[in-house]
N, C-alpha and C positions, 0 to 999 in steps of 0.2 A: 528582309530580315535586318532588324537595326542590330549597329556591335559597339554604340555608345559603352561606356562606364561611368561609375559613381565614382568620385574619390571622396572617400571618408578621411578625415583627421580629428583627435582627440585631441582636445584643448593639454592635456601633461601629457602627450607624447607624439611623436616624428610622426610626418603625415606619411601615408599609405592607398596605395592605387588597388582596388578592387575591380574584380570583371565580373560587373552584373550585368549578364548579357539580359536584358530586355524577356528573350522570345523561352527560357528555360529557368526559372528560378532556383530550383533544385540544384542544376548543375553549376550555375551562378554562386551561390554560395559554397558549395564544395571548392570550387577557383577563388573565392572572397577569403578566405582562412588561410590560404599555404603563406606561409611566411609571416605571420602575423601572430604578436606575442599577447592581442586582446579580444581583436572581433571572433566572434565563434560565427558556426551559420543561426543560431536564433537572432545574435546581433544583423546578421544580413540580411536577414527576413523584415527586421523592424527597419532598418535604411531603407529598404524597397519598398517597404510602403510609405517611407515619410518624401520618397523619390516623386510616388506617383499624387502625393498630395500637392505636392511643390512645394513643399518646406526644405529651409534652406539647413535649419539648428536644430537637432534634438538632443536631448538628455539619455545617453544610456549606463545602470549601474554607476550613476552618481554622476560621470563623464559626462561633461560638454562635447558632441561631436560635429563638424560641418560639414554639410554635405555640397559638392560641385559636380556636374554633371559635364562627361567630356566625352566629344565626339559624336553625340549623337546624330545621325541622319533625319529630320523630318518626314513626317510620316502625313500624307493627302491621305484624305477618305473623302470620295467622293459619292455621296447619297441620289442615286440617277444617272442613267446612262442617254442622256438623251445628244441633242448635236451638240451643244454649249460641253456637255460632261467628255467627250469627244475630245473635242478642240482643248479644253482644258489637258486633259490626258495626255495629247502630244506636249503641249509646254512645259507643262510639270518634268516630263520627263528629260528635258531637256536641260533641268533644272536641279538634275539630280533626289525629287524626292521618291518615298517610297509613296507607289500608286496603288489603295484601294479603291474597287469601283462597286458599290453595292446596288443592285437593281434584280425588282422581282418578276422582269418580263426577258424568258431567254435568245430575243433576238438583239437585244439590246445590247444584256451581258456580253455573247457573243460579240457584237460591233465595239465594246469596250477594251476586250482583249484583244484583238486584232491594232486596235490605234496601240496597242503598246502598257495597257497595267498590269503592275506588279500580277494583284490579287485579285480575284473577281468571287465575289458569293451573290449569286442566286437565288434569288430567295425572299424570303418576310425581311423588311427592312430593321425592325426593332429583333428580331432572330441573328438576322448578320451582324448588326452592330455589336450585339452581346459577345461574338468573337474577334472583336477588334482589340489587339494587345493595348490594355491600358499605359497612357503615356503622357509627361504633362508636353510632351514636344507634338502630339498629333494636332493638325489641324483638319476641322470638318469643313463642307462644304454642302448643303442641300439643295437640291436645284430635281426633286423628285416630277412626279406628272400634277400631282394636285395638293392642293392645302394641308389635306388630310395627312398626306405623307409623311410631309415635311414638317407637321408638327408631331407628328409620332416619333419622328427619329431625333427633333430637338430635344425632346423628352426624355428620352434615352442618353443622351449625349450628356445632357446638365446632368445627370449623376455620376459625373468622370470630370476628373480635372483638364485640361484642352490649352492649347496655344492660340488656338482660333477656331472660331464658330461660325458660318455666316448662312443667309440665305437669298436665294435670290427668288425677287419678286418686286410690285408695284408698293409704293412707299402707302398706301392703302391695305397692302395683308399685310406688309411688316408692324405696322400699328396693331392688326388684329390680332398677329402670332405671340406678339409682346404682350399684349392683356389675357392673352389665353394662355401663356407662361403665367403669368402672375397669377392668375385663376387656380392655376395647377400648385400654386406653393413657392415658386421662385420669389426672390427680393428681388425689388426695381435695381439692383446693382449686379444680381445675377442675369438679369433681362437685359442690363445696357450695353452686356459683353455682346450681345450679337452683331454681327455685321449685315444689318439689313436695309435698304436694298443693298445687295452686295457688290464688290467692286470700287474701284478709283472713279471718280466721274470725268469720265474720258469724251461721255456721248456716243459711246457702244450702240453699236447699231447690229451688225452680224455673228451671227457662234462667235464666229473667229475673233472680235473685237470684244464678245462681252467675256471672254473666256480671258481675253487678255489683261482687260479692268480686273478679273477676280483675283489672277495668277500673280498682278501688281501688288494688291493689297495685301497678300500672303506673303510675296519676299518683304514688301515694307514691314509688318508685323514681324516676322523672321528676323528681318536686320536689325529692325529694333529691341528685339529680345537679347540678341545676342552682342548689339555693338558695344555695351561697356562688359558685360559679363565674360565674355570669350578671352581667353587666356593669347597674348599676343604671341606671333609665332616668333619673335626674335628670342623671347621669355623659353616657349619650347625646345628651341634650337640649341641655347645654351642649358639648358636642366638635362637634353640628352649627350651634350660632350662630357669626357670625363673633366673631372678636377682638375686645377692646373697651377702649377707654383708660379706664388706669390711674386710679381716684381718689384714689392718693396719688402722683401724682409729685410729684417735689421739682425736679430740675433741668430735666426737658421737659416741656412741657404735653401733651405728642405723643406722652408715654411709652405703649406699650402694656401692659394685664394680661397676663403670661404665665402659661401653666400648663403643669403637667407629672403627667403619666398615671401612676399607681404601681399596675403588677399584681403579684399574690406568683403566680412561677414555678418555688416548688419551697417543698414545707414537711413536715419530720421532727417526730416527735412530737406535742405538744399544743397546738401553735399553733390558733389557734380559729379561723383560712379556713381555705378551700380555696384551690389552685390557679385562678387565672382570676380569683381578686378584685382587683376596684379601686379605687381613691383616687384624685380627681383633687383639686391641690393650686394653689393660684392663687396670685400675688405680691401680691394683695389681700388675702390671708388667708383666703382663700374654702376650705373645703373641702368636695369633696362626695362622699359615701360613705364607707366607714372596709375598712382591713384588719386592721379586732381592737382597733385602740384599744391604751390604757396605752403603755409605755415603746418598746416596739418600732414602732408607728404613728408617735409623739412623734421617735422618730429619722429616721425619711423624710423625714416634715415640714422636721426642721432642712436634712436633706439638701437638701430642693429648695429650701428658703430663701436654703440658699449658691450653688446655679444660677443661682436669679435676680439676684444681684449681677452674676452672670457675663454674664446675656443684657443685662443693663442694659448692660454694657462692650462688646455688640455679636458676644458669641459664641455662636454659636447650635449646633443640629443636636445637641443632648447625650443620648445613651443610655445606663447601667449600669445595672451588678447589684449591689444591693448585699444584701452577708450580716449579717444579725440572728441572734446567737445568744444566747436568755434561759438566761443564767444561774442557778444555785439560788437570790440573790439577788435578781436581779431576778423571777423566781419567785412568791415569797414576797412582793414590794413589789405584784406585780400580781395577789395571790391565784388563780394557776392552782395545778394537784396535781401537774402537772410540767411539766419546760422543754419546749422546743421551738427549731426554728431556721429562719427564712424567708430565703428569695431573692426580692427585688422591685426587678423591672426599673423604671428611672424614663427616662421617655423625655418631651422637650418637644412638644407638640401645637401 
C-alpha cells in the first residue's frame, strides 16, 4: 500500500499538504479538505487525476495550482513469475519497492509468493493488470512465457501513465514488439519509452545476473526521476522545526526568522533542475538547498529579500510565480551552452 501525498498550492495563496493516499480516493479527499479554505473533494478528484497523468500545473476555478508529489514508495509490477521474476523479486525487495507479481499458471504464482511479493494475482495477465492502482511512479517489467504475452500486457500498460516500462527478450522481438506497438496506434515516441532488451548491459548470463541488470536499470530510472525533483532533506528538516527569532532584529527583539520555500514549476531549455526543486531562503540569510545557482538563483534570493521587508511590516500569506529568463548574456556570464527559462513559485512557510 503506497502512503505518498500530493501537495497542492495555488498561485494567490499559502501552500497546503494533502493526503491522497493512492489505494482510497474517496477517503483521500474527505482528509484533502480539513483545513483548507479553497480545495473541496471535487477539487481533489481533478488533482488525482492530473496526479496520475503526470501533470505538473493545472488550472482550477480560474486558479493556477502545482501539483508535487511526496513520499511516494515505487511500485514493481512484475508480468511473469518465471526464475529471472524470482531473483528479481528478492532484490526488489531489498530495495524497498512495493512488489507485484502477475502470472496466469498457479505454481508459479505460488513460487512468487514464497520469494517474498507484496501482491500476487493469478490469473489473465491483461485482467490483473486492470487492477493495478494507477500511478505515474509504477514501474513494469514483462518477462512473461512467450511473445504473445508480453505484448498483451504492453498493451495494457500503454494506456496508463508509468515510470518505467521494459521487456525482456532478444534485440530481434524487441524490434517486432516496437512495430506491433506502432501497428496497434502508439507514436514512435510512445514506443521509444520501452526498455527493450531490458537491463544494464552487464553481460548477464544467470536469473541472478539478468535480474540484476534489470533491478540496475530501474534504480537508475528511479534516481533519475527523483535527483533534481526530490525535496532535500536539510529543506525538510527545517520546514518541520518551529519558527525561530530572528538574530538580527533591529527594532523587535520578538522579531521572528521568516522563510520562504522557492520550487522551479516549470523549466524550457537548459536550465540545470528539474521541476520539484527547492530552495528554502530565510531573512537570516540562511539558505538551504539551491535551484542551479549563478544569476537566476541570485534573483529569488533578491526577491524574497524584498518579502521580508514586507512581513516585517506585518503582511503576511505571500505566494508568486516568478519568471526567469537567461538571456544569451546572462548565458555566457553563467557559462551554460544555452539559455533557458524557469517558473519558481515562492510561497512564505
Amino acid at each position: 500500500m503506497m502512503d505518498g501525498k500530493i501537495r497542492a498550492v495555488r498561485s494567490s495563496g499559502a501552500g497546503m499538504y494533502h493526503g491522497l493516499h493512492k489505494h482510497d480516493m474517496n477517503e483521500a479527499a474527505k482528509e484533502s479538505i480539513s483545513g483548507s479554505d479553497f480545495f473541496n473533494e471535487k477539487h481533489a478528484e481533478e488533482i488525482w487525476k492530473a496526479h496520475l497523468a503526470d501533470k505538473h500545473r493545472i488550472t482550477i476555478e480560474e486558479q493556477e495550482i502545482f501539483l508535487h508529489s511526496i513520499g511516494n514508495r515505487a511500485r514493481l509490477v512484475i508480468c511473469g513469475g518465471g526464475h529471472v521474476s524470482t531473483a528479481l523479486v528478492r532484490m526488489a525487495k531489498l530495495l524497498d519497492f512495493e512488489i507485484w507479481v502477475l502470472e496466469d499458471r498457479p505454481f508459479f504464482a505460488e513460487h512468487a509468493k514464497q520469494e517474498g511479493a507484496d501482491h500476487i494475482l493469478c490469473g489473465d495477465y491483461v485482467e490483473s493488470l486492470a487492477k493495478i492502482p494507477k500511478d505515474v511512479d509504477n514501474y513494469y517489467v514483462c518477462m512473461t512465457r512467450g511473445h504473445r504475452f508480453d505484448l498483451e500486457c504492453l498493451k495494457e500498460i500503454y494506456k496508463r501513465t508509468f515510470a518505467y516500462a521494459g521487456m525482456m527478450g532478444s534485440r530481434k522481438r524487441s524490434v517486432l514488439v516496437r512495430k506491433d506497438l506502432e501497428e496497434a496506434g502508439y507514436t514512435k515516441e510512445q514506443v521509444q519509452k520501452l526498455h527493450s532488451p531490458i537491463g544494464l548491459a552487464i553481460g548477464a548470463q544467470t536469473p541472478a545476473e539478468i535480474a540484476l541488470s534489470v533491478i540496475s536499470e530501474i534504480v537508475q530510472c528511479k534516481n533519475e526521476r527523483a535527483k533534481a525533483a526530490e525535496t532535500d532533506e536539510a529543506i525538510l528538516e527545517e520546514l518541520t522545526e518551529p519558527q525561530r527569532l530572528s538574530k538580527f532584529a533591529v527594532n523587535d527583539e520578538n522579531e521572528m526568522e521568516y522563510r520562504m520555500l522557492c520550487t522551479i514549476i516549470e523549466k524550457r531549455g537548459s536550465a540545470p533542475r528539474s521541476i520539484g526543486t527547492q530552495m528554502l531562503v530565510t531573512s537570516d540569510n540562511r539558505i538551504i538547498g539551491t535551484i542551479g545557482g549563478g544569476c537566476a538563483e541570485a534573483e529569488v534570493i533578491t526577491r524574497c529579500r524584498g518579502y521580508f521587508a514586507e512581513m516585517r511590516k506585518g503582511i503576511h500569506g505571500i505566494c508568486e510565480i516568478v519568471k526567469i529568463q537567461m538571456s544569451t548574456d546572462n548565458v555566457e556570464e553563467e557559462g551554460m551552452v544555452c539559455g533557458g527559462r524557469i517558473e519558481v513559485l515562492l510561497e512564505e512557510t
